[in-house]
C-alpha positions as a Markdown table, in Angstrom:
| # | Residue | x | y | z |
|---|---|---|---|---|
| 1 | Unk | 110.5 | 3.1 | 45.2 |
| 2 | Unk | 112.3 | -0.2 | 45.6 |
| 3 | Unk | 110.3 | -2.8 | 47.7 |
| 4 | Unk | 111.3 | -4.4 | 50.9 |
| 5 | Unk | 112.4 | -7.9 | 51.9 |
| 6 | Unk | 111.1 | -11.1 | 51.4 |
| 7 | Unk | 111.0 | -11.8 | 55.3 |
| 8 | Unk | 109.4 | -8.6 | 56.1 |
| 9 | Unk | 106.8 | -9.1 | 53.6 |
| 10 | Unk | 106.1 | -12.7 | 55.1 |
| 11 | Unk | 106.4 | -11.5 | 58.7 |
| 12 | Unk | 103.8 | -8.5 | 58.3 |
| 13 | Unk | 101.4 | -10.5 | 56.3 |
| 14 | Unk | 101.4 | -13.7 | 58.7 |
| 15 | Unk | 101.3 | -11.4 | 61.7 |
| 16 | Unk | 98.1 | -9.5 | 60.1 |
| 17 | Unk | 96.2 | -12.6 | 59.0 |
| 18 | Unk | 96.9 | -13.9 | 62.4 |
| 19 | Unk | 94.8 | -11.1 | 64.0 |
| 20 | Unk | 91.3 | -12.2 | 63.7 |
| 21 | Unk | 92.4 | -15.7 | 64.0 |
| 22 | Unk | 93.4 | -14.8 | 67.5 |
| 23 | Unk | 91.1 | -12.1 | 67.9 |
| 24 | Unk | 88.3 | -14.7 | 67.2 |
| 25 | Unk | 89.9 | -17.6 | 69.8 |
| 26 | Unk | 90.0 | -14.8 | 72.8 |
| 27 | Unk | 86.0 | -13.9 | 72.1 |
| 28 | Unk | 85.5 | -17.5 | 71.4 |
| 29 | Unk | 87.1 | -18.1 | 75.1 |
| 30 | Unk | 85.7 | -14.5 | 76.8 |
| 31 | Unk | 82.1 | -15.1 | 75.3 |
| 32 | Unk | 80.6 | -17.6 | 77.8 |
| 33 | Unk | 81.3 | -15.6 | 81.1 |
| 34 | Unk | 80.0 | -12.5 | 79.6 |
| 35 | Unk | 76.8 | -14.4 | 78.8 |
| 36 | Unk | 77.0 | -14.2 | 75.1 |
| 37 | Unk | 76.6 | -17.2 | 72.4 |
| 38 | Unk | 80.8 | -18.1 | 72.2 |
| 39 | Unk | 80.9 | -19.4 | 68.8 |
| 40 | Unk | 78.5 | -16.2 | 66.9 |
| 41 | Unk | 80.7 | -14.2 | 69.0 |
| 42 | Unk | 84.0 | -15.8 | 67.6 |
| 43 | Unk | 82.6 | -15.6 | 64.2 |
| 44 | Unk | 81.6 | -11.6 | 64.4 |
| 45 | Unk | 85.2 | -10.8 | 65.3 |
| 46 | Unk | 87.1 | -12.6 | 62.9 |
| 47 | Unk | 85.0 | -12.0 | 60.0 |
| 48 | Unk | 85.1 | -8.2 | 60.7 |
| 49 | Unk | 88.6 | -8.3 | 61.3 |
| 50 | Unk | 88.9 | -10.6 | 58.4 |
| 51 | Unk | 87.0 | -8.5 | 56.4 |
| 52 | Unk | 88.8 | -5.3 | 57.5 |
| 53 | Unk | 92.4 | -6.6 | 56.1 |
| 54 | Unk | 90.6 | -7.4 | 53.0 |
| 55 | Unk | 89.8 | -3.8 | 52.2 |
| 56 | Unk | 93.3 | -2.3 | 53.7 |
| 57 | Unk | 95.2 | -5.0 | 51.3 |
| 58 | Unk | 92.6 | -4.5 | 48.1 |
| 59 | Unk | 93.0 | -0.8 | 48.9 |
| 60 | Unk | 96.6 | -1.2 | 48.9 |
| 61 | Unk | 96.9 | -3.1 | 45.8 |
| 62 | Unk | 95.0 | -0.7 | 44.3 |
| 63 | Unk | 97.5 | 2.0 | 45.1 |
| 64 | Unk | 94.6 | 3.9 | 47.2 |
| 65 | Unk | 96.9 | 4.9 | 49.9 |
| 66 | Unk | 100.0 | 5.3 | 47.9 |
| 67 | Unk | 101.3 | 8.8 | 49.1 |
| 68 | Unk | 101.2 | 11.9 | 46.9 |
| 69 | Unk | 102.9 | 14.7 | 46.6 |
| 70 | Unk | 100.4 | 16.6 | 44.5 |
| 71 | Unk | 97.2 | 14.8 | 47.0 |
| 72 | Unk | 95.5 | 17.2 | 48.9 |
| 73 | Unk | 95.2 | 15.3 | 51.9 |
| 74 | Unk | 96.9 | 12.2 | 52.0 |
| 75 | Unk | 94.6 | 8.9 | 51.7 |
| 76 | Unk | 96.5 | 6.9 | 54.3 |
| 77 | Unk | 95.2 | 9.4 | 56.8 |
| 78 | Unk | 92.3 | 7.9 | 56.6 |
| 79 | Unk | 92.9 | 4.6 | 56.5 |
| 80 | Unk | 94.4 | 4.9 | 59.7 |
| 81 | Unk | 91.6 | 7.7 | 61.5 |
| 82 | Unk | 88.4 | 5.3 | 60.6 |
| 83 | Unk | 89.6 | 2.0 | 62.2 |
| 84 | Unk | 90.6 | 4.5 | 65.2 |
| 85 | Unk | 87.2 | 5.6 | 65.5 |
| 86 | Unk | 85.2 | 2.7 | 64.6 |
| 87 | Unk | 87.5 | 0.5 | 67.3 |
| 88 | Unk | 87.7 | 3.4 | 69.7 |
| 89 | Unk | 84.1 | 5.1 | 69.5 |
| 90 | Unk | 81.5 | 2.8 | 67.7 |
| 91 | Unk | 82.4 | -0.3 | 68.8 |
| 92 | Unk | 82.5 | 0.4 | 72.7 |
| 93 | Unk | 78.7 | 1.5 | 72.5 |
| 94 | Unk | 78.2 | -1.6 | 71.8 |
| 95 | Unk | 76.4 | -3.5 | 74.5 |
| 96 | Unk | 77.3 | -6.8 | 73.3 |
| 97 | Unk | 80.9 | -5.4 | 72.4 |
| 98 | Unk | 81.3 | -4.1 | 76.5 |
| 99 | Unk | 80.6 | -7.3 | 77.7 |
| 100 | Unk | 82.7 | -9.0 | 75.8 |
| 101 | Unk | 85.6 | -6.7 | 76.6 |
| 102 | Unk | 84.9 | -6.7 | 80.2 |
| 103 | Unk | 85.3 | -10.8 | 80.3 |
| 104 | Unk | 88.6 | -10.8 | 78.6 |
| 105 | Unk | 91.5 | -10.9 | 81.3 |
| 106 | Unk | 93.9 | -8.1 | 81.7 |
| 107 | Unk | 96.9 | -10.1 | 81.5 |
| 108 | Unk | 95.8 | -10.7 | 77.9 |
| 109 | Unk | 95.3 | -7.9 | 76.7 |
| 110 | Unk | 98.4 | -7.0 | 77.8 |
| 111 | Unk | 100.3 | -9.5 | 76.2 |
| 112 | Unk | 98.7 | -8.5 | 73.1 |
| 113 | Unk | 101.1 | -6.2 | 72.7 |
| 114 | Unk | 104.3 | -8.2 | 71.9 |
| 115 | Unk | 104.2 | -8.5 | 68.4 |
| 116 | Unk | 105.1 | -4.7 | 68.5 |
| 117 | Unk | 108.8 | -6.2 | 69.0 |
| 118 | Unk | 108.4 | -6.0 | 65.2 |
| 119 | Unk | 109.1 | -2.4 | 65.5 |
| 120 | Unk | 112.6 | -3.8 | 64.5 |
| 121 | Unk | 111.9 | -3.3 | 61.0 |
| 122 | Unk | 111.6 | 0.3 | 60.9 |
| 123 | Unk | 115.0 | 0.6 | 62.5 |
| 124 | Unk | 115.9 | -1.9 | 59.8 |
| 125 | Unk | 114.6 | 0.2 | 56.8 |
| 126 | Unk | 116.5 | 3.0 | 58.2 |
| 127 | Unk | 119.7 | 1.4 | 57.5 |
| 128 | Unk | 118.5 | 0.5 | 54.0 |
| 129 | Unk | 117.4 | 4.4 | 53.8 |
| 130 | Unk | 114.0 | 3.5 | 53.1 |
| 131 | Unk | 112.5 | 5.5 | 55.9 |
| 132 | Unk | 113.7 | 9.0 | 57.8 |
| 133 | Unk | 115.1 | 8.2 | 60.8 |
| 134 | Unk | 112.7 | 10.7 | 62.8 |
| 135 | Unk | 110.2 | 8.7 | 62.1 |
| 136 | Unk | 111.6 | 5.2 | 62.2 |
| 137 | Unk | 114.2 | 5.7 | 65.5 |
| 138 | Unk | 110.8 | 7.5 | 67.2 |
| 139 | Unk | 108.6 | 4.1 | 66.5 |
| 140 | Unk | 111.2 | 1.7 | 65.6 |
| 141 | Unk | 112.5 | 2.2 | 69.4 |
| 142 | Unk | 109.3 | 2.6 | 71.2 |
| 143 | Unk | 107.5 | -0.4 | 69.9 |
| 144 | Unk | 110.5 | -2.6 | 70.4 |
| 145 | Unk | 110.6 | -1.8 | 73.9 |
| 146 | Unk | 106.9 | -1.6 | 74.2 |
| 147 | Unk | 106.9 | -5.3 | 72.9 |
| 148 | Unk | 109.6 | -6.4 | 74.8 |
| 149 | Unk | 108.2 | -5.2 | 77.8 |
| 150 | Unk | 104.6 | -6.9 | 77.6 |
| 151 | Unk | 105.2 | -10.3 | 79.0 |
| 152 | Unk | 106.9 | -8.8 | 81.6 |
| 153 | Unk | 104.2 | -6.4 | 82.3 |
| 154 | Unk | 101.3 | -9.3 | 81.7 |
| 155 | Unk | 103.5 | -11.9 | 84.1 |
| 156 | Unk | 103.8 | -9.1 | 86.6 |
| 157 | Unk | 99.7 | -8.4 | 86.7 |
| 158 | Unk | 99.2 | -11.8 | 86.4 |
| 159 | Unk | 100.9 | -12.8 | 90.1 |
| 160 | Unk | 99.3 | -10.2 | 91.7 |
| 161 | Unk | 101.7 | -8.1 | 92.8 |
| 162 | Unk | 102.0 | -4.6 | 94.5 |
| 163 | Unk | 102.0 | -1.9 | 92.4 |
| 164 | Unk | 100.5 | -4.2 | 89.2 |
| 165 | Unk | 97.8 | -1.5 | 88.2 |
| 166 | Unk | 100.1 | 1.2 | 88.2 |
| 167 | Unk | 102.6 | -0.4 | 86.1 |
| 168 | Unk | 99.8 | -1.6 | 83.6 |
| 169 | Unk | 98.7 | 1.4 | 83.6 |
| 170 | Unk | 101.9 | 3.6 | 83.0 |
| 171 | Unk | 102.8 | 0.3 | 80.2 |
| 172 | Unk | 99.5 | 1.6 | 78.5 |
| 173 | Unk | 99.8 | 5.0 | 78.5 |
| 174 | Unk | 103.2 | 4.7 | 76.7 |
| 175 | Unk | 102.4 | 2.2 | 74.6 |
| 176 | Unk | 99.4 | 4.7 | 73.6 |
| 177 | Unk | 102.0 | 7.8 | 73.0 |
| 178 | Unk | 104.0 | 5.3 | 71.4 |
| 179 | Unk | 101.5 | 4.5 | 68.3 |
| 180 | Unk | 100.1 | 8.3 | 68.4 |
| 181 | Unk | 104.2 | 10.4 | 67.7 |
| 182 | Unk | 104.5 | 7.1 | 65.0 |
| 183 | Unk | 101.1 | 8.6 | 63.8 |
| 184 | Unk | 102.0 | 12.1 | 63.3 |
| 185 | Unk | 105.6 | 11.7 | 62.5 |
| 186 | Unk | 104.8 | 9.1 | 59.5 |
| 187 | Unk | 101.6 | 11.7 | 58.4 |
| 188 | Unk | 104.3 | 14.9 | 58.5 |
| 189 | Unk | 106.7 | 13.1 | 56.5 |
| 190 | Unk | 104.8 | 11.6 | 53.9 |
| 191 | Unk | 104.7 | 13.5 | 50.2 |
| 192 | Unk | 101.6 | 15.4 | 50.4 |
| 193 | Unk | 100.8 | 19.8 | 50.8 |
| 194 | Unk | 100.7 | 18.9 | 54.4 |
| 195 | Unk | 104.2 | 18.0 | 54.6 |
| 196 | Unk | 106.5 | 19.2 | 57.5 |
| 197 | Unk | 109.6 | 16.8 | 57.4 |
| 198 | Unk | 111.3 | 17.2 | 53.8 |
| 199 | Unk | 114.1 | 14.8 | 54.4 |
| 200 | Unk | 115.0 | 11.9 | 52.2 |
| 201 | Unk | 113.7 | 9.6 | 52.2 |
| 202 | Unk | 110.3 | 10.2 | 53.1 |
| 203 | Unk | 107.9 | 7.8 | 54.8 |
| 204 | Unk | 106.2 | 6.6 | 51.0 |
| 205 | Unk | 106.7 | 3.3 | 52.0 |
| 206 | Unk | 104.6 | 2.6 | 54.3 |
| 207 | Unk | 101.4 | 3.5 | 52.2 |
| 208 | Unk | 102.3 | 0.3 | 50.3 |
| 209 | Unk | 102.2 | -3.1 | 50.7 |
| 210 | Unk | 103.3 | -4.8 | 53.3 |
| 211 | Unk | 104.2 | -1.5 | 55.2 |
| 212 | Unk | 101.2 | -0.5 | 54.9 |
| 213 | Unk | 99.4 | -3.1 | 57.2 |
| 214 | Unk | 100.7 | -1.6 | 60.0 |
| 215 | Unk | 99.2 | 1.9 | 60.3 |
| 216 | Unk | 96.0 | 0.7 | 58.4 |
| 217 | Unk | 95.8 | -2.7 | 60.5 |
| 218 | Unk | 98.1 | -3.6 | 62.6 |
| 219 | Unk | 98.0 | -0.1 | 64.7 |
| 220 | Unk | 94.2 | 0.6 | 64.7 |
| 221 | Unk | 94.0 | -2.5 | 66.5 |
| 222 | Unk | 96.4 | -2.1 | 69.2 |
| 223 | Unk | 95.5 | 1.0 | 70.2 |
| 224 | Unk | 91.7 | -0.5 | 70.2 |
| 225 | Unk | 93.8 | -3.1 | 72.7 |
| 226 | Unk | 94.9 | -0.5 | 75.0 |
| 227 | Unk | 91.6 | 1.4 | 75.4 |
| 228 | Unk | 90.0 | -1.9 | 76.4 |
| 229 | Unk | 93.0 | -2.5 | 78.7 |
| 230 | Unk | 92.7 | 1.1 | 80.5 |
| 231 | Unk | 89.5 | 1.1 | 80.6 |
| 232 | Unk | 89.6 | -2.0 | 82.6 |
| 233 | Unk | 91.7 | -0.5 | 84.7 |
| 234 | Unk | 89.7 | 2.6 | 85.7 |
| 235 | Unk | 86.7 | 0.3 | 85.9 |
| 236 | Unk | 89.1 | -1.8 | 88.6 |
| 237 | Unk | 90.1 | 1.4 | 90.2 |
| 238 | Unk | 86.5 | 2.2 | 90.6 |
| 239 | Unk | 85.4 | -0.9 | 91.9 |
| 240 | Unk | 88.3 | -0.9 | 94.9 |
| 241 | Unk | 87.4 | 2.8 | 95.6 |
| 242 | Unk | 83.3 | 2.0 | 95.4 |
| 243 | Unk | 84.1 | -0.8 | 97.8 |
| 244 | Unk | 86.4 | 0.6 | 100.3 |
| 245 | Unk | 83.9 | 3.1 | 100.5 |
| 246 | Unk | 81.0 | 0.6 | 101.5 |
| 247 | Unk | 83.4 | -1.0 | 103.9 |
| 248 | Unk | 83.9 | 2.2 | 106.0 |
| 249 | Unk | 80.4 | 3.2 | 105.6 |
| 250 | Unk | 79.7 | -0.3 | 107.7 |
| 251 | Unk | 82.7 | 0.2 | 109.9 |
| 252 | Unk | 81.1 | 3.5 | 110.9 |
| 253 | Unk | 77.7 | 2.4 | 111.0 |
């Protein structure tokens, strides 16, 4: 299969070795108010992460993920499930990894999500008829407006106004569905037994370089983003609830 563009390449790659660099500043900044040694802290995050696009781009290179029609399951799958679970089951049992979460503000991880305005370049490879358009309209669409809309979502939280939980809350539960029908709609269209959507083309591409940074990398840790971010939420919610409670029990008292 013919390759894609020079920019795209150079846009995907920056954007991924960005990751732990920014990753690593936000612990770096988070780590003293959750009681934690800042620069270990900054170190741990972006040498995992660091490490982690190591082994998706050696993997790649190595054609480990490239799809097959005659594979009995395809490889990519996992690629994509064991960052899920390591970013959205082992790491919050963490102790160390909990406090660290809970001392990053909401407004950033929020923003986090703009780079998703790169969502373009599905709708772009659809035009060069390098990817189905059921796949690439369904998460070409939804991460550009998912992208577009997190500044506007962070400023929002960030000035306190009415309604701000809600809306970050609605932001991250669509963001979530975004990156999950991108999932399953890339999975059921790739060449494999498994295969549901036989149009051409089929979604091969992304199980190779660059393409496939972004279910391998780039989506593992988003969706990692937005479990920290709702989860701050509910722990918010609580915390209002827990203390209008207390204030009424005194009220009464």
């Amino acid at each position: 299969m013919e390759g894609v563009d020079g920019w795209i390449w150079a846009t995907l790659v920056g954007l991924s070795v960005l990751v732990p660099v920014v990753a690593a500043a936000a612990a770096f900044r988070a780590a003293p108010t959750a009681g934690i040694n800042p620069g270990r802290t900054a170190l741990a995050v972006g040498s995992s992460l660091g490490i982690w696009w190591l082994v998706v781009v050696g993997a790649a290179g190595a054609e480990l993920f490239r799809a097959d029609g005659d594979a009995v399951f395809p490889v990519i799958a996992l690629g994509v499930a064991l960052p899920v679970v390591a970013g959205l089951v082992i790491l919050p049992r963490m102790s160390g990894f909990r406090r660290l979460t809970e001392s990053i503000p909401q407004t950033w991880l929020l923003a986090a999500q703009t780079p998703r305005i790169l969502g373009a370049t599905f709708l772009l490879l659809l035009a060069q008829d390098k990817l189905p358009a059921h796949f690439a309209l369904t998460a070409g669409i939804g991460d550009l407006a998912v992208g577009l809309a997190a500044p506007a979502v962070a400023y929002w939280y960030a000035t306190g106004r009415a309604g701000r939980h809600g809306l970050a809350m609605a932001f991250n539960i669509v963001g979530v569905l975004d990156l999950v029908m991108a999932v399953v709609t890339g999975f059921l269209s790739a060449p494999s037994p498994l295969r549901v959507f036989t149009t051409t083309p089929s979604t091969e591409v992304m199980t190779m370089l660059p393409m496939v940074l972004v279910p391998a990398f780039l989506l593992p840790a988003l969706l990692t983003v937005h479990a920290i971010s709702i989860r701050r939420l509910l722990a918010a919610r609580r915390g209002v609830a827990a203390n209008g409670t207390r204030f009424a029990q005194r009220a009464f008292s």
